[in-house]
ZASEMAR-429251 format. One record per residue (C-alpha): residue number from 1; residue in one letter; z, y, x. Coordinates in Angstrom, 3 decimals, padded with zeros to 6 digits. Layout:
BEGIN
R    k  r         Z         Y         X
R  NUM  a         Z         Y         X
...
This chain:
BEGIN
R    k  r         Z         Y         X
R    1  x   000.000   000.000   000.000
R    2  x   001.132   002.295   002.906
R    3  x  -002.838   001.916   004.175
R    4  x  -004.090   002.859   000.884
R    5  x  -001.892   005.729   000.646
R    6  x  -002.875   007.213   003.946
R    7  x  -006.458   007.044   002.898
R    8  x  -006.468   008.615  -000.251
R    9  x  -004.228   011.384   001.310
R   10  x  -007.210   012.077   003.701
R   11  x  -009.830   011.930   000.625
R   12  x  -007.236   014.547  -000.648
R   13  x  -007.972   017.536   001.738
R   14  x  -010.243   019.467  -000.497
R   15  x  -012.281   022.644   000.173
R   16  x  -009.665   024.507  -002.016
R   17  x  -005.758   024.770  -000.880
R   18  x  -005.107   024.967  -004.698
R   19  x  -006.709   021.480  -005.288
R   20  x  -004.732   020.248  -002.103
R   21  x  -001.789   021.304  -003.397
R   22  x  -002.475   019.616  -006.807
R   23  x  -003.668   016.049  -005.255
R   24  x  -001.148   015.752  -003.515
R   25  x   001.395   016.361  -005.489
R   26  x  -000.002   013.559  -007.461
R   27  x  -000.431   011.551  -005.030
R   28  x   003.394   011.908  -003.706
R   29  x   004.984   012.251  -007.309
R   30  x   003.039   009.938  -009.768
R   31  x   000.594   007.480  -007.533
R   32  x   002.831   005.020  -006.330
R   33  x   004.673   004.534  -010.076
R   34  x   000.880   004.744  -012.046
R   35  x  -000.328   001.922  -012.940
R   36  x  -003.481   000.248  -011.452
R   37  x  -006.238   001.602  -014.213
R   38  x  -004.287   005.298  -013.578
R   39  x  -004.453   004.135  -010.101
R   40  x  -008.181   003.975  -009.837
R   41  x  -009.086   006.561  -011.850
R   42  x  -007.129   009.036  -009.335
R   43  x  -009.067   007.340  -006.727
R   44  x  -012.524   008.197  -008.574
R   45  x  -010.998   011.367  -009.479
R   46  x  -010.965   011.838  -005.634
R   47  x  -015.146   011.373  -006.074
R   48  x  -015.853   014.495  -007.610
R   49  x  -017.018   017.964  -006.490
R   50  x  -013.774   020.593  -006.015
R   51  x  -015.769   022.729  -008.702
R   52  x  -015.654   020.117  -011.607
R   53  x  -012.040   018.856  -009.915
R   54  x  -011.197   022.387  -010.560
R   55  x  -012.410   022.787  -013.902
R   56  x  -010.987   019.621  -015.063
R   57  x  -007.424   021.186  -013.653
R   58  x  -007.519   024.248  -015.312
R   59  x  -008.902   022.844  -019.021
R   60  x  -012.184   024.320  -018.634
R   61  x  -013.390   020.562  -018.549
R   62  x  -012.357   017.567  -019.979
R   63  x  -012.912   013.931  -018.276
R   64  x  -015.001   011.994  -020.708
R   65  x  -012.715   008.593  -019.699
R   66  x  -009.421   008.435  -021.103
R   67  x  -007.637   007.305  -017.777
R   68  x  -008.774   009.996  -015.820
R   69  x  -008.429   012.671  -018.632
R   70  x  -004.148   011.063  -018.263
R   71  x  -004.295   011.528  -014.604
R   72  x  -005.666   015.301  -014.850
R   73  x  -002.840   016.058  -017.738
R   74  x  -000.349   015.039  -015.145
R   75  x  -001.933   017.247  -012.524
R   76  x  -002.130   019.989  -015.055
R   77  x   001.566   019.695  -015.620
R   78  x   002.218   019.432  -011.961
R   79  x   000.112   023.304  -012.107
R   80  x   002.757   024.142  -014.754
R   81  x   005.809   023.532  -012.776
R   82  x   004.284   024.858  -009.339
R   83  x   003.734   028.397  -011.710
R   84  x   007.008   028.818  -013.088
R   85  x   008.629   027.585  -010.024
């Protein structure tokens, strides 16, 4: 797991701090607790373009699956606490 871990961390330096920052958090916070299917869909998350990632953060853009939509509702809470912290 510790392997895994290290390489999604790498896939999660993004072009954008803001989306650094975001990943993460979700990979530190939620990742190692999600289950598999949330799992993967982080790790596909991980596939798209900062500019959708970005949209998809901010509710601009919805995922069309239902797994990654969950996993972008956690980040968007994890944006939440980060502003009114």
């Amino acid at each position: 797991m510790d392997e895994q871990i290290g390489k999604l961390r790498w896939r999660c330096r993004r072009g954008m701090k803001e989306l650094d920052l975001l990943v993460l958090g979700y990979l530190d916070h939620h990742y190692p607790t999600a289950s598999a299917e949330e799992q993967q869909a982080f790790a596909n998350l991980l596939e798209q373009q900062d500019p959708l990632l970005m949209a998809y953060v901010v509710g601009r853009e919805t995922p069309v699956d239902a797994t990654m939509a969950r996993v972008v509702g956690i980040m968007r809470t994890l944006l939440h606490e980060a502003d009114g912290a």
